[in-house]
FIMIFI-459354 format. One record per residue: residue number from 1; residue in three letters; x, z, y of N, C-alpha, C in turn. Coordinates in nm, 2 decimals. Layout:
BEGIN
{NUM 'ALA' {X Z Y} {X Z Y} {X Z Y}}
...
END
This chain:
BEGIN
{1 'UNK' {0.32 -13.13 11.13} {0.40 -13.01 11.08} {0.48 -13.05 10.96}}
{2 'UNK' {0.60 -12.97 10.95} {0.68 -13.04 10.85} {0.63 -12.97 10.75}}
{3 'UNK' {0.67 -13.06 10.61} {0.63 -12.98 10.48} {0.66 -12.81 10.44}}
{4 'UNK' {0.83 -12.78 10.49} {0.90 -12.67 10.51} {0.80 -12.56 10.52}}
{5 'UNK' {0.80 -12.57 10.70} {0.72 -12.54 10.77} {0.57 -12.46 10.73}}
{6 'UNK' {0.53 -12.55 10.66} {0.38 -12.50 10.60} {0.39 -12.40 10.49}}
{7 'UNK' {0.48 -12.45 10.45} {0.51 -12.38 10.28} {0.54 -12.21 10.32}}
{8 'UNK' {0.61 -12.21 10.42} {0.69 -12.07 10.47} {0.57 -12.00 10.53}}
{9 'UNK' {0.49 -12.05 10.59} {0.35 -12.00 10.64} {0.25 -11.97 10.54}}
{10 'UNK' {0.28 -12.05 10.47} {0.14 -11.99 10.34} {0.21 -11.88 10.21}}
{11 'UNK' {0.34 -11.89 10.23} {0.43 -11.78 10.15} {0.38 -11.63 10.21}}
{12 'UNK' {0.39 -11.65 10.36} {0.36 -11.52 10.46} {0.25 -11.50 10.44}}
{13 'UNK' {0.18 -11.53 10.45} {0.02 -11.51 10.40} {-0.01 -11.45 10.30}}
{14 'UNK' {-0.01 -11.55 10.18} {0.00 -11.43 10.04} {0.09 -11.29 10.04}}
{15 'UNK' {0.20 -11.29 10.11} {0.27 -11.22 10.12} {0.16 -11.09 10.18}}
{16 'UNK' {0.13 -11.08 10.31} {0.04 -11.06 10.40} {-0.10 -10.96 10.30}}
{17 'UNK' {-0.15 -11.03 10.26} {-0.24 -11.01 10.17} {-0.20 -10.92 10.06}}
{18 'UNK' {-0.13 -10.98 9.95} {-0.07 -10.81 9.84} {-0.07 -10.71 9.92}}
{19 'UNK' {0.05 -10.68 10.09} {0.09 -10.58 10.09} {-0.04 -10.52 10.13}}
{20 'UNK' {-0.17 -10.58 10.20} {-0.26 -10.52 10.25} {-0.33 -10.47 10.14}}
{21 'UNK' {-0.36 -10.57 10.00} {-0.45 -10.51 9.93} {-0.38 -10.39 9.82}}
{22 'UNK' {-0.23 -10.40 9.79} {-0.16 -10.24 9.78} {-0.17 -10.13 9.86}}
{23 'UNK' {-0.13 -10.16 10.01} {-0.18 -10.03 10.08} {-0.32 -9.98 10.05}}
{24 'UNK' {-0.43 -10.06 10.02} {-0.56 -10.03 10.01} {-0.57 -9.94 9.87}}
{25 'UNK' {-0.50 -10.02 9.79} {-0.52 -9.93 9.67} {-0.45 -9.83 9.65}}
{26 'UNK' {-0.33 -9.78 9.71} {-0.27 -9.66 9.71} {-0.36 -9.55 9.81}}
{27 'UNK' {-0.43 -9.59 9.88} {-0.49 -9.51 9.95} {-0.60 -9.46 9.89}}
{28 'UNK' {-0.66 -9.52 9.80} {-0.75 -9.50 9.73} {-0.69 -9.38 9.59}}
{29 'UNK' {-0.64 -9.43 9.52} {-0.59 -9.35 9.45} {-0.50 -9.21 9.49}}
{30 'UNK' {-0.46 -9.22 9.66} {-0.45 -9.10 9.68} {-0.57 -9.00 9.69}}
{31 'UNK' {-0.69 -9.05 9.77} {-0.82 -8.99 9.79} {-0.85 -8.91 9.69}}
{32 'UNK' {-0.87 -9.01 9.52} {-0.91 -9.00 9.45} {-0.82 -8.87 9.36}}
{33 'UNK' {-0.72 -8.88 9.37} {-0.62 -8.72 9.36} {-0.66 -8.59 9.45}}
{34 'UNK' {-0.70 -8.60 9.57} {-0.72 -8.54 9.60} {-0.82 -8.47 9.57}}
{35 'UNK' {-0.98 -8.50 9.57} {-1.07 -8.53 9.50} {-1.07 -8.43 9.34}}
{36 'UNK' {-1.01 -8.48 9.31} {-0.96 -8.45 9.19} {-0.94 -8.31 9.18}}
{37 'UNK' {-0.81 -8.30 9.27} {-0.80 -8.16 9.28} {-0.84 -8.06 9.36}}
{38 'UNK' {-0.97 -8.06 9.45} {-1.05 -7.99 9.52} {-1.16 -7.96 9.40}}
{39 'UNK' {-1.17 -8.03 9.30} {-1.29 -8.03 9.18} {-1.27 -7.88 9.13}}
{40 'UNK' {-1.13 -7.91 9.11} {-1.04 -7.83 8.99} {-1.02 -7.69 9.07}}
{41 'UNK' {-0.98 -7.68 9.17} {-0.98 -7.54 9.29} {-1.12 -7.52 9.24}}
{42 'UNK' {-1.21 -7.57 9.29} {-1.36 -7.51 9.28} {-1.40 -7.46 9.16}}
{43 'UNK' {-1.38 -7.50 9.00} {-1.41 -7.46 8.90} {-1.33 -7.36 8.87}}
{44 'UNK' {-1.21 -7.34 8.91} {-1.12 -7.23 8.88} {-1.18 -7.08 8.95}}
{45 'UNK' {-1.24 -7.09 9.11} {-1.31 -7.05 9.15} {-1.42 -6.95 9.13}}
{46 'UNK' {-1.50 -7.04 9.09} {-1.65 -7.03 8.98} {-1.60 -6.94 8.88}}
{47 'UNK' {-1.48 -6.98 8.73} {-1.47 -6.95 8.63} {-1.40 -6.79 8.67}}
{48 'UNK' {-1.31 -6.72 8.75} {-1.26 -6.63 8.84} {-1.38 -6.53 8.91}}
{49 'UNK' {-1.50 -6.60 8.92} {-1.60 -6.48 8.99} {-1.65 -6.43 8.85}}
{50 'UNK' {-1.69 -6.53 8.79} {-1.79 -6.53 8.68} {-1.73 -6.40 8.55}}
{51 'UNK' {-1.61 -6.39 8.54} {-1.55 -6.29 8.47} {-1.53 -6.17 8.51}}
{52 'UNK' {-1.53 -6.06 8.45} {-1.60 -5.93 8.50} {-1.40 -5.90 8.54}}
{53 'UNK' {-1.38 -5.81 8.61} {-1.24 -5.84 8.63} {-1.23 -5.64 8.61}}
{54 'UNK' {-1.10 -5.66 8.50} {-1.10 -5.47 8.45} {-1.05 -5.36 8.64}}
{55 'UNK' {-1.15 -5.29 8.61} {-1.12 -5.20 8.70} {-0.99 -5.11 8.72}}
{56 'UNK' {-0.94 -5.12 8.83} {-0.79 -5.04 8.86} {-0.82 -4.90 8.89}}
{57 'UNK' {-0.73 -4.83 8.82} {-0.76 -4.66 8.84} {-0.65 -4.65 8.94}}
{58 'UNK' {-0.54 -4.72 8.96} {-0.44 -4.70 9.04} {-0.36 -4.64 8.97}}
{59 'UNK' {-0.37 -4.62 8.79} {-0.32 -4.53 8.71} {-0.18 -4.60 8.60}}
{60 'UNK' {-0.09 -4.59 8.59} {-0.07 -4.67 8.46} {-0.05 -4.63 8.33}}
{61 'UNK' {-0.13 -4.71 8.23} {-0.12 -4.67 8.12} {0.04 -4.65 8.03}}
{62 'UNK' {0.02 -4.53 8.01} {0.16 -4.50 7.92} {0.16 -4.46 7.81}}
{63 'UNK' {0.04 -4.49 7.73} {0.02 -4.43 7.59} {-0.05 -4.29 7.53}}
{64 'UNK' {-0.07 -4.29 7.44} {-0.15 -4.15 7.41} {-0.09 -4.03 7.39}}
{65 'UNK' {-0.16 -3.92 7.45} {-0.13 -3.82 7.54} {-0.09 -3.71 7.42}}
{66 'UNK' {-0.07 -3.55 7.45} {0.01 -3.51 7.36} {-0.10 -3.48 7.29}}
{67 'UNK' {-0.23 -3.43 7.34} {-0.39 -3.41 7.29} {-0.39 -3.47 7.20}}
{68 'UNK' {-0.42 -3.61 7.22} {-0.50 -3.68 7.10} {-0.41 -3.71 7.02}}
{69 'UNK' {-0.30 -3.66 7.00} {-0.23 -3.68 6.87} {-0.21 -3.56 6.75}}
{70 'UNK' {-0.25 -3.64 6.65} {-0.29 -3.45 6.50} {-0.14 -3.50 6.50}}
{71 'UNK' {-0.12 -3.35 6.39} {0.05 -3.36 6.34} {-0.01 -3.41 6.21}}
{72 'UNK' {0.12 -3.46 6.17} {0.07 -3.52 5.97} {0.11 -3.44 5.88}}
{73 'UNK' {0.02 -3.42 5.82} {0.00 -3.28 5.71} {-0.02 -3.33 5.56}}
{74 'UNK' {0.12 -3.31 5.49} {0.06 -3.42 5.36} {-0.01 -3.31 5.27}}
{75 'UNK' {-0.04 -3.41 5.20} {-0.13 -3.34 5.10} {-0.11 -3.32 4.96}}
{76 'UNK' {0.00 -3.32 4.94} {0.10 -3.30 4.79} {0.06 -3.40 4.67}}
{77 'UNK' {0.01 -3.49 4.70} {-0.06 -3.54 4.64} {-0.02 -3.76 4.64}}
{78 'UNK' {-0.01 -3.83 4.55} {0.06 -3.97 4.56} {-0.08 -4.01 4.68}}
{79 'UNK' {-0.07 -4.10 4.80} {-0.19 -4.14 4.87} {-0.25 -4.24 4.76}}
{80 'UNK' {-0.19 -4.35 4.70} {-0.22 -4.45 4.60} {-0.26 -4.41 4.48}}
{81 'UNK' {-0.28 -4.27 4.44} {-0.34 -4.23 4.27} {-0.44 -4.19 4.32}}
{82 'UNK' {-0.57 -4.25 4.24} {-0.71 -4.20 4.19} {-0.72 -4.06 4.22}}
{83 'UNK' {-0.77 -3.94 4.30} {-0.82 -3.84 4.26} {-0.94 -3.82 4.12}}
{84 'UNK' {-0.87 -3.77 4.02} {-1.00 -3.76 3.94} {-1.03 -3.59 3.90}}
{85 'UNK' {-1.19 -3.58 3.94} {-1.24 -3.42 3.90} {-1.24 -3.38 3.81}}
{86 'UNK' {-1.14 -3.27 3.82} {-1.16 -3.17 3.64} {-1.29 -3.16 3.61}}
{87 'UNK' {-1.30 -3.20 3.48} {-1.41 -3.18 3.45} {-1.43 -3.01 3.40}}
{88 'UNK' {-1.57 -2.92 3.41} {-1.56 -2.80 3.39} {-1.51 -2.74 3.26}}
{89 'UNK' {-1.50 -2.68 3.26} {-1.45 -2.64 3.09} {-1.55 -2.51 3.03}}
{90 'UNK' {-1.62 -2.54 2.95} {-1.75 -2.52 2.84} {-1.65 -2.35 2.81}}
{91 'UNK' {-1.73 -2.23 2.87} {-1.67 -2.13 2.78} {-1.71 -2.10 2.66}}
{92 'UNK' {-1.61 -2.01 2.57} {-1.59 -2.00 2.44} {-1.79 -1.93 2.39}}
{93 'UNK' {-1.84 -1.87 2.54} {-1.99 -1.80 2.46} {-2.06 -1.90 2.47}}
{94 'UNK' {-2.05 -2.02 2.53} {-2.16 -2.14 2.53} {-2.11 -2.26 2.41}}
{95 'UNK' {-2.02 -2.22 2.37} {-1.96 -2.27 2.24} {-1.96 -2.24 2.09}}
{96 'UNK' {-1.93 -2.12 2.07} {-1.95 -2.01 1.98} {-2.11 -1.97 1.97}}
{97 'UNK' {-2.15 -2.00 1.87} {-2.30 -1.95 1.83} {-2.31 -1.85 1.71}}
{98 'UNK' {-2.36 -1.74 1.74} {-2.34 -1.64 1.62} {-2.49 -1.66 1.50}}
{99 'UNK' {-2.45 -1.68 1.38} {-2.48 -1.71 1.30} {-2.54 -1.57 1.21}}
{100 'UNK' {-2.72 -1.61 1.23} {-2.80 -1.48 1.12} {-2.81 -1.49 1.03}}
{101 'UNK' {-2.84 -1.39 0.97} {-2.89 -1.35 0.81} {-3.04 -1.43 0.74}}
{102 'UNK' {-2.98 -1.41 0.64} {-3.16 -1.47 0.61} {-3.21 -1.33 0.58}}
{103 'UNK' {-3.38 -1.34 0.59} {-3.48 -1.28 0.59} {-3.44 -1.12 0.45}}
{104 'UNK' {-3.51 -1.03 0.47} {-3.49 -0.97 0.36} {-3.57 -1.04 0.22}}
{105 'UNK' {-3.68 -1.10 0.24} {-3.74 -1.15 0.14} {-3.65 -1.23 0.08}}
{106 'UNK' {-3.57 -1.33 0.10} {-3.50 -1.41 0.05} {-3.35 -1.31 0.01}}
{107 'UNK' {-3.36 -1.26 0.08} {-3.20 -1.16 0.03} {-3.25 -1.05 -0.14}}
{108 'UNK' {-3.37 -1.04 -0.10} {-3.44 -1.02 -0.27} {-3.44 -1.08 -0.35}}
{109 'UNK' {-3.45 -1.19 -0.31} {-3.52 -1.30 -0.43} {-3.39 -1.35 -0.46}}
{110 'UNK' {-3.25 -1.39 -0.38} {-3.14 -1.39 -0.43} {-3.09 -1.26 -0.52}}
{111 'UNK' {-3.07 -1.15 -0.51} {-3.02 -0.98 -0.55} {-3.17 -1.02 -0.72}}
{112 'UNK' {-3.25 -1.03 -0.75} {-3.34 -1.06 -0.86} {-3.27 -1.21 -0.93}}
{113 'UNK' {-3.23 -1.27 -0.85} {-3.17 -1.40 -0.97} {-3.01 -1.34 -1.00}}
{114 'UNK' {-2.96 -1.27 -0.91} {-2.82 -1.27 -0.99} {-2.81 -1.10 -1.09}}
{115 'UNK' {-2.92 -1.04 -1.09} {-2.98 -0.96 -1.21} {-3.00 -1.01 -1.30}}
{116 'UNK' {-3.09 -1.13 -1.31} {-3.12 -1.21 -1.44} {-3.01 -1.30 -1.46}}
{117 'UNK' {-2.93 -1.29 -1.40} {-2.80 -1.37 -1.45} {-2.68 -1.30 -1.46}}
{118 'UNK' {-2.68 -1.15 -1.43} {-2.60 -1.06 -1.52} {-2.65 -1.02 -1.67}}
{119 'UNK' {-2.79 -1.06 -1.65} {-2.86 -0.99 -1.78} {-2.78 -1.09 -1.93}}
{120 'UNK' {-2.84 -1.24 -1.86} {-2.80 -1.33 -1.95} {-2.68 -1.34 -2.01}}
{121 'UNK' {-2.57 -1.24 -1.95} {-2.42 -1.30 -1.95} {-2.42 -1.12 -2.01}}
{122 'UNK' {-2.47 -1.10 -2.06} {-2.43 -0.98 -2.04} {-2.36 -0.87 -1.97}}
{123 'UNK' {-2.35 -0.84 -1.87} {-2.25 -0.83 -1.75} {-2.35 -0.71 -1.67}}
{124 'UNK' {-2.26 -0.62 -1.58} {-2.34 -0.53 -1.51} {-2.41 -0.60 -1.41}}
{125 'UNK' {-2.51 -0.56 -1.37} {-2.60 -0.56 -1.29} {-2.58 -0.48 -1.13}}
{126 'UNK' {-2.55 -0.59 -1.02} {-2.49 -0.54 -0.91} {-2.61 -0.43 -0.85}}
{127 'UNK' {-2.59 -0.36 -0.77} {-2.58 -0.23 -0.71} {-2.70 -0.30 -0.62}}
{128 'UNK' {-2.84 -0.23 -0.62} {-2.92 -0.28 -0.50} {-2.93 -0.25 -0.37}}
{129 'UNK' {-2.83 -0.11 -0.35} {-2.79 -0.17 -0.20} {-2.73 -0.31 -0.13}}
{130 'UNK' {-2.69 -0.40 -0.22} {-2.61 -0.51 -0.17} {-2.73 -0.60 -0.11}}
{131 'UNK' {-2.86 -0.57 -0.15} {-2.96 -0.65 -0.05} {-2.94 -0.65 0.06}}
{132 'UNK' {-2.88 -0.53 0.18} {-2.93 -0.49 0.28} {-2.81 -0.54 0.37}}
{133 'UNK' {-2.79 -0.52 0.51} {-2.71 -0.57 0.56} {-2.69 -0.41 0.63}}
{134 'UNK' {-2.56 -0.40 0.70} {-2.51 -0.26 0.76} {-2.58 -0.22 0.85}}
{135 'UNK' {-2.66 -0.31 0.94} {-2.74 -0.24 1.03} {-2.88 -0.18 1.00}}
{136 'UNK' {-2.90 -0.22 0.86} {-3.03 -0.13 0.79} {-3.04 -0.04 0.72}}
{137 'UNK' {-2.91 0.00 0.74} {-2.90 0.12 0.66} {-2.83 0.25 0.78}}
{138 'UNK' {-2.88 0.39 0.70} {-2.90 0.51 0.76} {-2.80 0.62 0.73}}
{139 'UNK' {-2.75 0.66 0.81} {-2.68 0.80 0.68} {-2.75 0.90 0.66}}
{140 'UNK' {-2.77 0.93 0.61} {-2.88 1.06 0.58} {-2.76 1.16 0.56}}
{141 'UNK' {-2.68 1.22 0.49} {-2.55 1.30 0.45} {-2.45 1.29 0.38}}
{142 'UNK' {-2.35 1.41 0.37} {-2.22 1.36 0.30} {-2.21 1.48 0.22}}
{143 'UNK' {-2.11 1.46 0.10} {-2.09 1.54 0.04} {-1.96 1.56 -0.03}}
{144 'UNK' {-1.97 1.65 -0.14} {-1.75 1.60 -0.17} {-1.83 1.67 -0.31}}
{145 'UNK' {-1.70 1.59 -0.38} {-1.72 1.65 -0.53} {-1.55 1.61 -0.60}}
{146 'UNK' {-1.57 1.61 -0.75} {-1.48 1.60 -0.84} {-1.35 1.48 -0.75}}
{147 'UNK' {-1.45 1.37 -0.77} {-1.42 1.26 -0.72} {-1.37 1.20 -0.61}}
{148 'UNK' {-1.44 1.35 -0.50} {-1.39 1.35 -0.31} {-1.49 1.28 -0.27}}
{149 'UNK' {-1.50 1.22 -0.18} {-1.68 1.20 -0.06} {-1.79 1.10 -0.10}}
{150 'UNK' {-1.88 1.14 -0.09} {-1.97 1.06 -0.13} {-2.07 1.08 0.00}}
{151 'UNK' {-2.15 0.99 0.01} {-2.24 1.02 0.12} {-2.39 0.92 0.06}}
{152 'UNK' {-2.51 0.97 0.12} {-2.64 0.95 0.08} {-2.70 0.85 0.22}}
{153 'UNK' {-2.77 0.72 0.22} {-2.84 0.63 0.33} {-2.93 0.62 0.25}}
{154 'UNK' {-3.06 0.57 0.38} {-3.14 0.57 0.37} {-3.16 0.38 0.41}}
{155 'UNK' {-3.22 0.28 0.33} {-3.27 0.15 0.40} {-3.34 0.16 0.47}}
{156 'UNK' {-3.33 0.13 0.59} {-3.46 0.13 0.71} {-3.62 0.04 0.66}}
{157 'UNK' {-3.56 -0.10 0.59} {-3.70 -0.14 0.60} {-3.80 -0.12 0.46}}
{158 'UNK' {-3.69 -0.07 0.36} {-3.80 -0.02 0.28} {-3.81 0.13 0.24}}
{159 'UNK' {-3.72 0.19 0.29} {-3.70 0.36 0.27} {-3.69 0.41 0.15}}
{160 'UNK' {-3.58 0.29 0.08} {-3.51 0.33 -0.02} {-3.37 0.42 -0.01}}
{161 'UNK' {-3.35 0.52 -0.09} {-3.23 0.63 -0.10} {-3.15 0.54 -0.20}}
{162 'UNK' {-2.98 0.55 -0.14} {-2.89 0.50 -0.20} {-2.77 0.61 -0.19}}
{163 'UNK' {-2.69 0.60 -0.28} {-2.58 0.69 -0.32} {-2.45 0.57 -0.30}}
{164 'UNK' {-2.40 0.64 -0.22} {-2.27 0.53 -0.15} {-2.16 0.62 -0.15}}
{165 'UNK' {-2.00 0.56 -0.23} {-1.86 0.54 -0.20} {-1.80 0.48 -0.16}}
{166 'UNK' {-1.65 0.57 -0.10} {-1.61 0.43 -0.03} {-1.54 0.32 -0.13}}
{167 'UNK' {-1.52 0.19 -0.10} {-1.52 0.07 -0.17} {-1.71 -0.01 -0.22}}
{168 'UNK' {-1.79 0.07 -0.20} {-1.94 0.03 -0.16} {-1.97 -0.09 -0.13}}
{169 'UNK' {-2.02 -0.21 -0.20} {-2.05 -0.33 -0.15} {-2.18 -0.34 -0.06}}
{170 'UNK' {-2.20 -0.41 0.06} {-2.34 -0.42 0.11} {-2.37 -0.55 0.14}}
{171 'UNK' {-2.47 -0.65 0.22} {-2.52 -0.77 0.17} {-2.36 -0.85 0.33}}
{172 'UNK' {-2.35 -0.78 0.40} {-2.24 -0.82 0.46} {-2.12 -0.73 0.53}}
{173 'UNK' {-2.09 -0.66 0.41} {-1.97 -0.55 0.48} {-1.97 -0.48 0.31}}
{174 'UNK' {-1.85 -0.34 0.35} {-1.86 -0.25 0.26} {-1.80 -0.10 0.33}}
{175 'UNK' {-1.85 0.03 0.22} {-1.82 0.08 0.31} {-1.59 0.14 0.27}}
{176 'UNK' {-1.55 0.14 0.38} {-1.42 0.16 0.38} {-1.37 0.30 0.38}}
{177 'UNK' {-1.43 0.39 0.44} {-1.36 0.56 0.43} {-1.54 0.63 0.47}}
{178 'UNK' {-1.50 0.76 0.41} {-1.62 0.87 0.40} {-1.54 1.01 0.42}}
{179 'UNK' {-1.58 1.04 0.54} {-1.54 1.16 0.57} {-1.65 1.30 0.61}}
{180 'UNK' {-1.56 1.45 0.56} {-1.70 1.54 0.58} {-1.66 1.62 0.70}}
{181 'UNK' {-1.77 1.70 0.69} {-1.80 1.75 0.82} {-1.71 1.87 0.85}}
{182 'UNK' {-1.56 1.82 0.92} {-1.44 1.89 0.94} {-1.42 1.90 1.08}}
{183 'UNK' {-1.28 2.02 1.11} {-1.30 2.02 1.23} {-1.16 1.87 1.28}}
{184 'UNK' {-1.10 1.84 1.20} {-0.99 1.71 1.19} {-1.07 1.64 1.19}}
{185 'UNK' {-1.18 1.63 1.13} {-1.26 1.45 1.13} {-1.36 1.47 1.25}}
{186 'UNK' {-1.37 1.56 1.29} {-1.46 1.52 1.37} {-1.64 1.56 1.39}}
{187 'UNK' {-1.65 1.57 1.23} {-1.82 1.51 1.23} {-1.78 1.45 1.10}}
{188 'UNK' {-1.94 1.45 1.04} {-1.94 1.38 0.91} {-1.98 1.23 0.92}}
{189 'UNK' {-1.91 1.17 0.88} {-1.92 1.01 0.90} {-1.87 0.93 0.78}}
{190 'UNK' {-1.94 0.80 0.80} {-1.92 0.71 0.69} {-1.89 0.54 0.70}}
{191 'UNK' {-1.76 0.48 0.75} {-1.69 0.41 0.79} {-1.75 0.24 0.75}}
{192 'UNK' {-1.79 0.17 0.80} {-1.82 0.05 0.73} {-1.72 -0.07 0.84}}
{193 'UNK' {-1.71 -0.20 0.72} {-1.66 -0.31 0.79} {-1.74 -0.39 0.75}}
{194 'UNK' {-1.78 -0.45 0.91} {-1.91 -0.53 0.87} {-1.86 -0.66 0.95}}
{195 'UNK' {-1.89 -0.79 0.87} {-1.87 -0.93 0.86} {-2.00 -1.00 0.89}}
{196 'UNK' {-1.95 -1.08 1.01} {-2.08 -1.16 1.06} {-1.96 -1.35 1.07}}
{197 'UNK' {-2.06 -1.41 1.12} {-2.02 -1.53 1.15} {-2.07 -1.61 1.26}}
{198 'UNK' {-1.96 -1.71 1.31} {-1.99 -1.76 1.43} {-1.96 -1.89 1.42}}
{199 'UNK' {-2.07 -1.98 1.44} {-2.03 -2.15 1.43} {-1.96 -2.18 1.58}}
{200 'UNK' {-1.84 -2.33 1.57} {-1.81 -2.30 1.70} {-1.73 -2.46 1.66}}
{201 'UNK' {-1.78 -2.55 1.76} {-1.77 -2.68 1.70} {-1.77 -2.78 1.56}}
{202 'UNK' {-1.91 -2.66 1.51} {-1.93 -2.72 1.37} {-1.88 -2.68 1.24}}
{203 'UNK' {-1.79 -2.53 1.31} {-1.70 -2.53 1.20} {-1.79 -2.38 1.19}}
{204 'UNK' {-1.77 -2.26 1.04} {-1.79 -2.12 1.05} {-1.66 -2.04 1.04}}
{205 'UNK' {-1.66 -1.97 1.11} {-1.59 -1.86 1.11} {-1.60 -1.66 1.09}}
{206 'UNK' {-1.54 -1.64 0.98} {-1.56 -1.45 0.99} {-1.54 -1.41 1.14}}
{207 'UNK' {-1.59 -1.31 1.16} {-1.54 -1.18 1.24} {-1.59 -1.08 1.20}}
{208 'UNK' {-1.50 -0.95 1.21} {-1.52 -0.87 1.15} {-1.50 -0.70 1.24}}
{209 'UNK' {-1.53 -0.66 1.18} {-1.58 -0.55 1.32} {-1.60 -0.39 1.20}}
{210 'UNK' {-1.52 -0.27 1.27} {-1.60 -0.14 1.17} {-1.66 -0.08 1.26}}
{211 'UNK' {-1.79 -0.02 1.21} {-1.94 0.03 1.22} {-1.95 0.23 1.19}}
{212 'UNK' {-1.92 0.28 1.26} {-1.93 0.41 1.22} {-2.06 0.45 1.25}}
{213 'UNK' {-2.10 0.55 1.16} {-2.22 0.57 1.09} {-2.25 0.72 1.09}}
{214 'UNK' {-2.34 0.81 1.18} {-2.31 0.96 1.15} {-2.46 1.01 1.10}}
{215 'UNK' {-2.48 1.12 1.02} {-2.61 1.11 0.97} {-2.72 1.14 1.09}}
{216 'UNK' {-2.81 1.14 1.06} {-2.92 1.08 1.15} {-2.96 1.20 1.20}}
{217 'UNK' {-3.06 1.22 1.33} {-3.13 1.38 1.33} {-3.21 1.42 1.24}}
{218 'UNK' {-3.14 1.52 1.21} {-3.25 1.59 1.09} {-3.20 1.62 0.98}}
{219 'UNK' {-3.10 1.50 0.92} {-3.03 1.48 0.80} {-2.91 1.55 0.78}}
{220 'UNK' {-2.86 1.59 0.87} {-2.72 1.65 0.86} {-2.63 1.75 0.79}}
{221 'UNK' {-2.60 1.70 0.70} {-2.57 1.86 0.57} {-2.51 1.95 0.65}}
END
């Protein structure tokens, strides 16, 4: 056989061979696509039952209805500022405290020192109705003279008689007008302005108030 000859025969051969072992391997790798994707069908499958699938009303959604919608109602008020609660406001009677007398004992024993201290100074000696306060005193009657009205009380707690005018000092008031028993006045009466006090954030304050006074049952000139 010539050299040629041989060489061209064993070219066909190898030749021979690639194309057979390419066709083999493209067949393979097509399998293996296929394969592939029968995997992938089936997981998609699986993952498609496995999920709950939303139920059809046959309806379509178009939003919310005229029902369920409120109207907007402002509220006069910033949405972004703090609401803060008034606090209540303390009235003037839980604030205002009315302020008493001292005791008559002590309204003595004051009315005896400034006696001994008119004495010392030589100086009149105030009037012992000024112990008392206006609500302890009584009118017993009235009267008129040179001078014009005078009227007669009685102290309630010691049932002392006093002789009172008007301009009259008492331990918190005095008396202001004395009138007799007319048919223009009324009744016989004897006029007082009586002065108390009221603490009211620490501070004192007067109030003052008139007190009419008519003589008592029994007493009546």
């Amino acid at each position: 056989m010539k050299p040629r000859t041989a060489l061209g025969l064993a070219f066909a051969l190898i030749l021979a061979i690639v194309v057979s072992g390419t066709a083999q391997d493209k067949a393979a790798v097509e399998k293996a696509a296929q394969d592939k994707a029968a995997v992938e069908k089936a997981v998609q499958q699986a993952e498609g039952t496995s999920q709950a699938q939303p139920a059809k009303t046959g309806k379509e959604y178009l939003g919310p209805t005229a029902d369920s919608i409120r109207p907007y109602r402002p509220s006069n008020r910033d949405p972004f500022k703090k609401a803060v609660k008034p606090k209540a406001a303390k009235s003037a009677k839980a604030m205002a405290r009315l302020q008493g007398f001292p005791a008559l004992e002590v309204r003595r024993a004051e009315f005896k020192q400034k006696v001994e201290q008119a004495r010392s100074r030589d100086l009149a000696e105030p009037d012992a109705i000024s112990q008392y306060l206006v609500t302890e005193l009584e009118l017993t009657g009235v009267f008129r003279d040179d001078r014009g009205y005078g009227a007669f009380v009685r102290a309630a707690p010691t049932g002392s008689m006093f002789f009172i005018r008007t301009g009259t000092r008492v331990y918190n008031g005095e008396v202001t007008r004395i009138e007799g028993d007319g048919a223009e006045t009324g009744g016989a009466r004897a006029v007082f302005r009586e002065v108390s006090y009221v603490e009211a954030n620490g501070k004192q304050s007067p109030q003052e108030r008139m007190v009419v006074k008519t003589p008592v049952a029994g007493q009546k000139n």
